[in-house]
C-alpha positions as CSV (number, residue, x, y, z in Angstrom):
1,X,103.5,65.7,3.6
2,X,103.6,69.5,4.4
3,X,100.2,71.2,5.8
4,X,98.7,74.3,4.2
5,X,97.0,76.7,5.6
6,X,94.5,79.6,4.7
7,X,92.7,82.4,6.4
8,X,88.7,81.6,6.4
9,X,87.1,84.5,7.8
10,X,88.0,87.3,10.2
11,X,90.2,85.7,13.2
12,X,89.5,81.9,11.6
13,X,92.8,79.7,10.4
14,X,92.3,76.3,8.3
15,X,94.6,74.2,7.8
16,X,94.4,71.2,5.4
17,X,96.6,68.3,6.5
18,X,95.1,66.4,3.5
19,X,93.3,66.7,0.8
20,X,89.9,65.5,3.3
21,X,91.4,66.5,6.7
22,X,91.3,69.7,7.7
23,X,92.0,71.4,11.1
24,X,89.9,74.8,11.5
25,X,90.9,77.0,15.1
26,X,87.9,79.4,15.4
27,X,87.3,81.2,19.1
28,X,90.5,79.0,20.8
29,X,88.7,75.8,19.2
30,X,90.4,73.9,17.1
31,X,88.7,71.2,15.3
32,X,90.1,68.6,13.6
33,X,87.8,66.6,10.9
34,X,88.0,64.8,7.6
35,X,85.1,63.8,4.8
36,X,85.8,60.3,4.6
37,X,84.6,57.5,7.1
38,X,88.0,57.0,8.3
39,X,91.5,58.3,8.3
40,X,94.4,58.6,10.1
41,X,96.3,62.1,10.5
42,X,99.0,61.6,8.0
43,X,102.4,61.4,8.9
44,X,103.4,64.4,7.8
45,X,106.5,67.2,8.2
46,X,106.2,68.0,12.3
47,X,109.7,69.2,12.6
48,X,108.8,73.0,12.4
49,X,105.8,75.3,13.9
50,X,102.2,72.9,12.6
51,X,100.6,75.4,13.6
52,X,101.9,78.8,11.9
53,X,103.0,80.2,15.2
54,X,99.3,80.3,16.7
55,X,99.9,77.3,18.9
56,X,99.1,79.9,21.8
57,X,95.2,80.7,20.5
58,X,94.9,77.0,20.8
59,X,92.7,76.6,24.0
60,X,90.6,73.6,23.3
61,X,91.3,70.9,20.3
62,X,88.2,68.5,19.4
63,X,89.1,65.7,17.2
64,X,85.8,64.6,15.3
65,X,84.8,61.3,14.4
66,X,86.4,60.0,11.3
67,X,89.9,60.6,12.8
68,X,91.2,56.9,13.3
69,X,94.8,57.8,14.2
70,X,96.4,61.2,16.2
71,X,100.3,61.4,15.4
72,X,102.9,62.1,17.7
73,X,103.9,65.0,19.1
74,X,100.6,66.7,16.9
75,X,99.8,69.1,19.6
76,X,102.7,69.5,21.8
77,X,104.4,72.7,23.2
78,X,100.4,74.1,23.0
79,X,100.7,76.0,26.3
80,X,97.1,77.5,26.5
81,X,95.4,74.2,25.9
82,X,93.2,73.6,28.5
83,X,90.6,70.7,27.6
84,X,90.8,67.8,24.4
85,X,88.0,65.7,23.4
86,X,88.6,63.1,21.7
87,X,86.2,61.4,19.4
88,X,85.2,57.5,19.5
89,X,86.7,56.3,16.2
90,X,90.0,57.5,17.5
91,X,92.0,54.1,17.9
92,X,95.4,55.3,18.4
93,X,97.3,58.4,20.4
94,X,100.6,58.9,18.9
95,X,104.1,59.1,21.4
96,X,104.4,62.8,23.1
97,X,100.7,63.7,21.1
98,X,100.1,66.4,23.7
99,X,103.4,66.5,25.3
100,X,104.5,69.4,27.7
101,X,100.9,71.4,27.3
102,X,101.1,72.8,30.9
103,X,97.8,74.1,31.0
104,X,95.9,71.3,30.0
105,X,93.0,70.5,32.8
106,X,90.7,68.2,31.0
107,X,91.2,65.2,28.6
108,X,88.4,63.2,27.4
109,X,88.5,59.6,26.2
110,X,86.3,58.0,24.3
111,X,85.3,54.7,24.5
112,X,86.8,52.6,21.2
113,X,90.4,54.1,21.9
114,X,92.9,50.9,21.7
115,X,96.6,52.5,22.3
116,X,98.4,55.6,24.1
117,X,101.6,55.9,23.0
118,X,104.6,56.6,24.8
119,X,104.7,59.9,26.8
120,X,101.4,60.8,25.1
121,X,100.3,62.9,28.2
122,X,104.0,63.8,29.5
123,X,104.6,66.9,31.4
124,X,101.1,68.2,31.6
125,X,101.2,69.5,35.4
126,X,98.0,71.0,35.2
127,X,96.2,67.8,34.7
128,X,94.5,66.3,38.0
129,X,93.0,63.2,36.7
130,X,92.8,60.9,33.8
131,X,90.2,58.4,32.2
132,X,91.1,55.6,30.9
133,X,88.1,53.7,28.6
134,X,87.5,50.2,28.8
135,X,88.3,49.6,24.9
136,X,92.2,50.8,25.5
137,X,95.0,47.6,25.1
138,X,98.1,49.1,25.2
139,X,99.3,52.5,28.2
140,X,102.5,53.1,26.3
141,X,105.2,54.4,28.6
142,X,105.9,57.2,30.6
143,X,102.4,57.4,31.6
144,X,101.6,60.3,33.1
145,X,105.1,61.4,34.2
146,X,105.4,65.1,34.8
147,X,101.9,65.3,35.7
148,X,102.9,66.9,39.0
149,X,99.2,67.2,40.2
150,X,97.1,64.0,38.8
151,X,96.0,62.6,41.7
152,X,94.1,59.5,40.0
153,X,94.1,57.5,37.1
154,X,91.2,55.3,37.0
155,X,90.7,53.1,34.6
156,X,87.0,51.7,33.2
157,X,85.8,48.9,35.3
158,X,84.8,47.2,32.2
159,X,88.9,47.0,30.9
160,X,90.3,43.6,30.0
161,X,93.9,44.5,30.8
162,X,94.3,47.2,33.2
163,X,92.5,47.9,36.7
164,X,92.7,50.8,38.9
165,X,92.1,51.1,42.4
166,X,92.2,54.5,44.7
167,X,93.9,55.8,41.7
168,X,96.6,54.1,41.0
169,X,96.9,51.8,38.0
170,X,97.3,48.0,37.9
171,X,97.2,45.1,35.0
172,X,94.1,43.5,35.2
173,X,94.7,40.3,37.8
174,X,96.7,43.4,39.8
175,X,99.9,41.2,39.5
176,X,101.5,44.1,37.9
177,X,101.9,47.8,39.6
178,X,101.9,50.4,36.4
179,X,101.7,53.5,37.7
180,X,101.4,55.6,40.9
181,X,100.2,59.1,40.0
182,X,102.7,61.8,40.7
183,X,100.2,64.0,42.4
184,X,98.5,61.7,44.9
185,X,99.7,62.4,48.4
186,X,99.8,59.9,51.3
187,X,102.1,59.2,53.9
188,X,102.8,55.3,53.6
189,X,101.6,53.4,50.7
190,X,101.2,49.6,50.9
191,X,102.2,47.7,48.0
192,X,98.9,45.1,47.6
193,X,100.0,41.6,48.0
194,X,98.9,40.7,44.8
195,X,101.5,42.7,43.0
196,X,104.4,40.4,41.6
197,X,106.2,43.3,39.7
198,X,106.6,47.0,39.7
199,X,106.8,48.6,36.5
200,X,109.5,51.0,35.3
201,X,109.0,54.4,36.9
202,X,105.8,53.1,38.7
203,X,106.5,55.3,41.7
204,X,108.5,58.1,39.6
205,X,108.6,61.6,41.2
206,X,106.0,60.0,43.7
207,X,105.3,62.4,47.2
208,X,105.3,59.3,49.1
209,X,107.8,59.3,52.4
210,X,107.1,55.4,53.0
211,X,106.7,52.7,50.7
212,X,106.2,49.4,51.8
213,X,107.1,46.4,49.5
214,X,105.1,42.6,50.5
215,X,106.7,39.3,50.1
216,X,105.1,38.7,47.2
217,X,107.0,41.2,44.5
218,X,109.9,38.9,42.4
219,X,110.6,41.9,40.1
220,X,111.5,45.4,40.3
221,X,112.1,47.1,37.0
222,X,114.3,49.8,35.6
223,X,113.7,53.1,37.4
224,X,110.8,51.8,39.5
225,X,111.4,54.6,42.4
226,X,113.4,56.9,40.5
227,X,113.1,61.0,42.1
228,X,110.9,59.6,45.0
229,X,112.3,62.7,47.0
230,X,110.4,62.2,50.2
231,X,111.3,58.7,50.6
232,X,114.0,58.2,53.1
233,X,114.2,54.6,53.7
234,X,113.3,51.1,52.0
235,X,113.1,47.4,52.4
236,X,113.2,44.8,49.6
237,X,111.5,41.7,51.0
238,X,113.1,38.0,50.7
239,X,111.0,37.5,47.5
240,X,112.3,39.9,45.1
241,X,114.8,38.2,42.4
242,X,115.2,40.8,39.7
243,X,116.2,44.4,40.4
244,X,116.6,47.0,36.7
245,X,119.0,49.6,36.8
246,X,118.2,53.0,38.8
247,X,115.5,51.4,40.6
248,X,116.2,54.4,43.7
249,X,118.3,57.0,41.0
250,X,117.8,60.4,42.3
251,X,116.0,59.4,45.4
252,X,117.9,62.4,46.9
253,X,116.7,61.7,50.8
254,X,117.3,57.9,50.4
255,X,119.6,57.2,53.0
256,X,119.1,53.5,53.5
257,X,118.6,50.4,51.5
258,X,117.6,47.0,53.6
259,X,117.1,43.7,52.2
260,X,115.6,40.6,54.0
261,X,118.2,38.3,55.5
262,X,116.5,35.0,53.5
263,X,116.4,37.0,50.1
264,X,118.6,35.1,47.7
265,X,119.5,37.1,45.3
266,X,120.8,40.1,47.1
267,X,121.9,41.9,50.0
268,X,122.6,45.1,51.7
269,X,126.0,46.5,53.7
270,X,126.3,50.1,55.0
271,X,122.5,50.8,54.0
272,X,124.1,49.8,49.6
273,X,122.4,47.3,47.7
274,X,124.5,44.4,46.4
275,X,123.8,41.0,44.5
276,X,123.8,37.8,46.6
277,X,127.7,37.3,46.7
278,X,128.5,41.0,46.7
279,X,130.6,41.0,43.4
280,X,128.1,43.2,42.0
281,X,127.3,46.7,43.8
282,X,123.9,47.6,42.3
283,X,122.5,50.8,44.5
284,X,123.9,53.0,46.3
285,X,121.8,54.9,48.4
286,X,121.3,58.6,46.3
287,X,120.9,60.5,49.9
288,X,124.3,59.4,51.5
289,X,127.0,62.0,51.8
290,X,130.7,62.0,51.4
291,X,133.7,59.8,50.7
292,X,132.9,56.1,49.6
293,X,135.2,53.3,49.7
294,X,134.4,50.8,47.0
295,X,135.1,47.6,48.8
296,X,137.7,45.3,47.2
297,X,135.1,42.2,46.4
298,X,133.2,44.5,44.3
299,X,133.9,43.7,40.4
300,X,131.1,45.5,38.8
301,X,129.1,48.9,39.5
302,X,125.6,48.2,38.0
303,X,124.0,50.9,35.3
304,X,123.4,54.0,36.7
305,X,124.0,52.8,40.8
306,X,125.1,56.0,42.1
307,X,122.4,58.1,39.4
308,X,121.4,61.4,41.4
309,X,124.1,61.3,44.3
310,X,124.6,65.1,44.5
311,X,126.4,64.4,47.9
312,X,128.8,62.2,46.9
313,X,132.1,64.0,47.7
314,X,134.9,61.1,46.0
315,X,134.9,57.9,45.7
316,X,137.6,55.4,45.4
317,X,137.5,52.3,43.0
318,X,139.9,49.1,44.0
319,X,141.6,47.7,41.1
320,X,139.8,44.6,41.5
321,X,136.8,46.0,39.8
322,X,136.5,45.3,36.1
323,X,133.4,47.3,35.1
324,X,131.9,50.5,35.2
325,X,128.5,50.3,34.0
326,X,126.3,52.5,31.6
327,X,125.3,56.2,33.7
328,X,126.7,55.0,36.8
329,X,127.9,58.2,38.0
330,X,124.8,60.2,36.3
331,X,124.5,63.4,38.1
332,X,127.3,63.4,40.7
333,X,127.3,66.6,40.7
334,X,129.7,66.7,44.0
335,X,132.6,64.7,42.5
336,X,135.5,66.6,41.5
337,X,138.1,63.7,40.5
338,X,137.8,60.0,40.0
339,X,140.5,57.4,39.4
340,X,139.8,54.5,37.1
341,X,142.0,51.7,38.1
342,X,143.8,49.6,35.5
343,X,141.6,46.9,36.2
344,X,138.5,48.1,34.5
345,X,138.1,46.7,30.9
346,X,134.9,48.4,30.4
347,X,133.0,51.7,30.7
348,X,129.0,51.9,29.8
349,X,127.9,54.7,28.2
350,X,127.3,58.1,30.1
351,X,129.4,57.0,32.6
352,X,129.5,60.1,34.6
353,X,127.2,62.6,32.7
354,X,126.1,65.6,34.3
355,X,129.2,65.4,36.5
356,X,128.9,69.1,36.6
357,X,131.6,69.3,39.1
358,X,134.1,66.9,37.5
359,X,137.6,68.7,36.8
360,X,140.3,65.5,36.9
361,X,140.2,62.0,35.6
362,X,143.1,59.8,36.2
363,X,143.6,56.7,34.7
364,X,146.1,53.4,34.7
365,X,145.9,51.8,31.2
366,X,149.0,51.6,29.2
367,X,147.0,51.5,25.9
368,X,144.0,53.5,25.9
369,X,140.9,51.7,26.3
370,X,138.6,51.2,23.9
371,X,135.0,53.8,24.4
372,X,133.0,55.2,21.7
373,X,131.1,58.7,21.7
374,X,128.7,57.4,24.5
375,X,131.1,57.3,27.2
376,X,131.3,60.1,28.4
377,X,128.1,61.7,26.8
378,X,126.8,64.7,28.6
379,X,130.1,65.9,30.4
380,X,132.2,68.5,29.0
381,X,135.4,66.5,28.5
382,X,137.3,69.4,26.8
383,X,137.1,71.1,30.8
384,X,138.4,68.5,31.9
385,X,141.9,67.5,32.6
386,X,142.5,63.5,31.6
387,X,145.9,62.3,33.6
388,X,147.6,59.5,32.1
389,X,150.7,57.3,32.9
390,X,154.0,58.3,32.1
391,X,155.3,58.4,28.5
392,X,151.3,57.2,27.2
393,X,151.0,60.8,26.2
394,X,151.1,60.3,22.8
395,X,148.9,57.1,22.9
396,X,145.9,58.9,24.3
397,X,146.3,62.2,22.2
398,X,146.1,59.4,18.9
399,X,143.0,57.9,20.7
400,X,139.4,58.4,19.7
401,X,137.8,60.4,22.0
402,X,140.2,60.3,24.8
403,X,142.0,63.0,22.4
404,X,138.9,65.3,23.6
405,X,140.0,66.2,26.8
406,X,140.7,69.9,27.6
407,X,144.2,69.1,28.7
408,X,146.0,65.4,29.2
409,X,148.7,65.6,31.4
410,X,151.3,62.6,32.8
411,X,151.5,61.8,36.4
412,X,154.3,59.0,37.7
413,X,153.0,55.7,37.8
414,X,154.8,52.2,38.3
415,X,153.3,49.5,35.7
416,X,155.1,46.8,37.6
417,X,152.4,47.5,40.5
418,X,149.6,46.1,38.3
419,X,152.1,42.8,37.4
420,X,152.9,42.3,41.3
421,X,149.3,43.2,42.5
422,X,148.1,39.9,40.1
423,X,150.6,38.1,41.3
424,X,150.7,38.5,44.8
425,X,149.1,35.9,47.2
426,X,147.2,36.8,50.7
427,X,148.1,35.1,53.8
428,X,147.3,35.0,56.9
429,X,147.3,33.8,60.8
430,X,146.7,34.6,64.1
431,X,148.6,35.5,67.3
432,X,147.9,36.6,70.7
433,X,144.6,38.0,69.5
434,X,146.1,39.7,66.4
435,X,145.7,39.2,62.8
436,X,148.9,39.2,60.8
437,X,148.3,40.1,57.2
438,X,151.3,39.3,54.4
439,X,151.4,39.3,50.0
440,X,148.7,43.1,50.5
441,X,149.3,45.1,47.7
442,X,149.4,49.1,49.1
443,X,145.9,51.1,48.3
444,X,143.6,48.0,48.0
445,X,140.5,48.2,50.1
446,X,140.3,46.0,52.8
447,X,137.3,43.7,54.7
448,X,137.6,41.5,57.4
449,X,133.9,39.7,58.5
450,X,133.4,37.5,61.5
451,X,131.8,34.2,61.1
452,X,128.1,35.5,61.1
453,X,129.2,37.6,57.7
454,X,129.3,41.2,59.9
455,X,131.6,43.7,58.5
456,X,134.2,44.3,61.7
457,X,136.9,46.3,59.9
458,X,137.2,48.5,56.8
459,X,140.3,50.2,55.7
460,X,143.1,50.6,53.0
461,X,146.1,48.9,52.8
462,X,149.4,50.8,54.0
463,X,152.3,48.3,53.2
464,X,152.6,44.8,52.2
465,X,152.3,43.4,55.5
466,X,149.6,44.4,58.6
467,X,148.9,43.7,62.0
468,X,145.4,44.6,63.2
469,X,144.3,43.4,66.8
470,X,140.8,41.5,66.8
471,X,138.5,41.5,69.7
472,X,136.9,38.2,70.0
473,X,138.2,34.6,69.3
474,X,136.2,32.9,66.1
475,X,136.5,32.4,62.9
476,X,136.9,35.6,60.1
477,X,137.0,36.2,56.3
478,X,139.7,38.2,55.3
479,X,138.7,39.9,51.6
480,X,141.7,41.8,50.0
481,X,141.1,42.8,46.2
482,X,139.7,39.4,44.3
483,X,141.5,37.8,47.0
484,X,140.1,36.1,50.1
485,X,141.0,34.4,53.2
486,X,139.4,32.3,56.4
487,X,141.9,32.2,59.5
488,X,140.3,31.1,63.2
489,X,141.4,33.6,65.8
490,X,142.1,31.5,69.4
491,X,143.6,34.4,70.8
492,X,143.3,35.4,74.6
493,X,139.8,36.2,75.1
């Protein structure tokens, strides 16, 4: 339904968004109100300017009783609006209701609200703090993000499902941490030992430099630290046993991740999150700089594990990986060229979006593999040049969406490598205090551990044979591609 507007008197606009609702801005007010005991703001065309291009006279918008419902996006992009009152019969906010109204300073809730919908108050960095009445059920998502100054959320004492304390807001049994408000400063934060799970982008954009995490949280969700730019370092305690994707994306001054020795679901190496046997690399740390070796038992990069690392110079994948998750290179903006090894049978979507920097992609595949118009979302393929094996030219310029790429060019490649590499077996022994590697296939990574599971040696493979002198007698794990080896060293030591 389409909203009509007339001019009431000198400097007053009225529109009527039904035939009993009308919205009427007089002095910067505008007041929303209907004749009947109840109605919801209808549903109506929101896709052009609501407001006949005087969003910016809006400075105040009162919503009267009678209004049951607000739709979305109703009063965003309204950049003067400083204050909304919201009436009591008002049960619902719609998603993005007052989204991106960067002067807005006051909000005021009234009791009989049930439901804020998703990103209801996003991007309001004017806002300082929010009240939230006892009657609401549901917080929708996105609560407060890009409200770079609310310090506090506090919600009514009186609530049956949320709590707040010192600001920040909780379920109600505070098993659950929702939300940390983006404008709250403090040093170190301690996670209350109460709290079982932190909630997707509970800590987003947060100022906080230390986080501490008790032995009582078993779940970290999607995003839960995502852009916490102050914080440097972080430990995941022994209890945790489900991490989301991005949980430390675009931390850009994270420079280590730790996890508890007794933890059984994952692990850490070189300050990089892992699960439990390491097949799965699931974080990388956003604040680390340079090259990166991924190491040859990896077999899967999680969704988005290297979102937001701008210092990331290259990386290089070992053909015994066989998935590249869904944004896992999101905004590597450093990366100039990445090689996708033969062995990868899948690519998430957004795999490297907002690689601004990306010029080259090689790749191994005889036939193309199969991606859809996800892939490679967000990265100007067509400035990009796509290298492909000798005489598969023609395959990839047929292929959907490979055929997008600026330029594809052939490089020399030997398919026989990928039939030897498979076949190939590892062995090894010992003498005189040297290990004698044999069956390596040139340009895999390569991981010897000692006995205790410490990394002693990380390289690439030269040739199909190596020598590399040890420096203590024991036992050691030998980990070449999906290949792996124990040999006891009784050298001369």
């Amino acid at each position: 339904m389409v909203a009509f507007c007339s001019l009431s008197g000198w400097g007053q606009m009225t529109w009527y968004l039904t035939k009993t609702m009308t919205a009427t801005l007089e002095n910067n007010v505008l007041t929303v109100s209907t004749s009947l005991d109840a109605e919801k703001m209808s549903d109506y065309d929101w896709s052009g300017e609501i407001w006949s291009g005087r969003s910016a006279e809006i400075h105040s918008v009162v919503i009267k009783n009678g209004i049951t419902d607000i739709f979305g996006w109703a009063f965003a992009h309204t950049p003067n609006l400083k204050a909304v009152t919201i009436g009591g019969t008002v049960e619902y906010i719609g998603g993005y209701a007052f989204y991106n109204c960067g002067s807005l300073e006051s909000v005021q809730l009234s009791e009989g609200l049930l439901d804020l919908g998703q990103a209801s108050f996003k991007f309001c960095p004017s806002l300082k703090t929010l009240d939230i009445p006892a009657s609401v059920t549901s917080l929708g998502t996105e609560l407060g993000v890009g409200c770079t100054q609310l310090e506090a959320i506090n919600v009514h004492a009186d609530n049956l499902f949320f709590s707040s304390e010192d600001g920040i807001v909780y379920n109600r049994d505070k098993t659950t941490l929702i939300r940390f408000p983006e404008g709250k400063s403090a040093d170190k934060f301690d996670i209350p030992g109460t709290v079982k799970i932190i909630e997707s982008i509970a800590f987003y954009c947060s100022l906080i430099e230390n986080i501490s995490i008790p032995n009582s949280v078993e779940e970290m969700r999607d995003g839960s630290f995502l852009a916490c730019n102050n914080l440097k370092s972080i430990t995941i305690p022994q209890s945790v046993k489900t991490i989301g994707a991005g949980v430390f994306g675009n931390c850009k001054n994270l420079t280590s991740i730790q996890v508890h020795a007794g933890n059984a679901d994952f692990t850490s190496e070189d300050d990089i999150l892992y699960n439990k046997d390491k097949s799965i690399l699931h974080s990388f740390a956003p604040g680390k700089t340079g090259d990166f070796i991924v190491p040859s038992f990896v077999t899967t990069i999680h969704n988005a594990a290297f979102f937001g690392s701008a210092g990331l110079t290259s990386i290089t994948i070992p053909n015994t990986l066989t998935e590249i998750g869904g944004s896992a290179f999101l905004e590597c903006t450093s990366l100039t060229s990445i090689t996708i090894p033969y062995s990868v049978k899948k690519l998430g979507s957004y795999v490297l979006s907002v690689c601004t920097g990306l010029k080259e992609i090689t790749v191994q595949w005889k036939i193309p593999l199969s991606i859809n118009s996800e892939t490679f979302r967000n990265l100007e393929i067509s400035e990009i040049t796509l290298y492909v094996p000798d005489g598969t030219i023609e395959a990839y310029q047929d292929a959907d969406f490979w055929n997008m790429f600026g330029e594809i060019v052939e490089y020399e490649y030997d398919f026989s490598s990928n039939e030897k590499a498979e076949s190939q077996t590892l062995k090894a022994f010992t003498s005189n205090g040297n290990l004698y590697l044999s069956g390596l296939n040139p340009g895999n990574p390569l991981h010897i551990y000692n006995f205790t599971g410490q990394l002693i040696y990380k390289g690439i493979v030269k040739s199909e044979e190596e020598q590399i002198p040890l420096t203590s007698n024991g036992i050691y794990i030998v980990v070449v591609g999906e290949q792996s080896v124990k040999v006891l060293n009784y050298g001369n030591f």
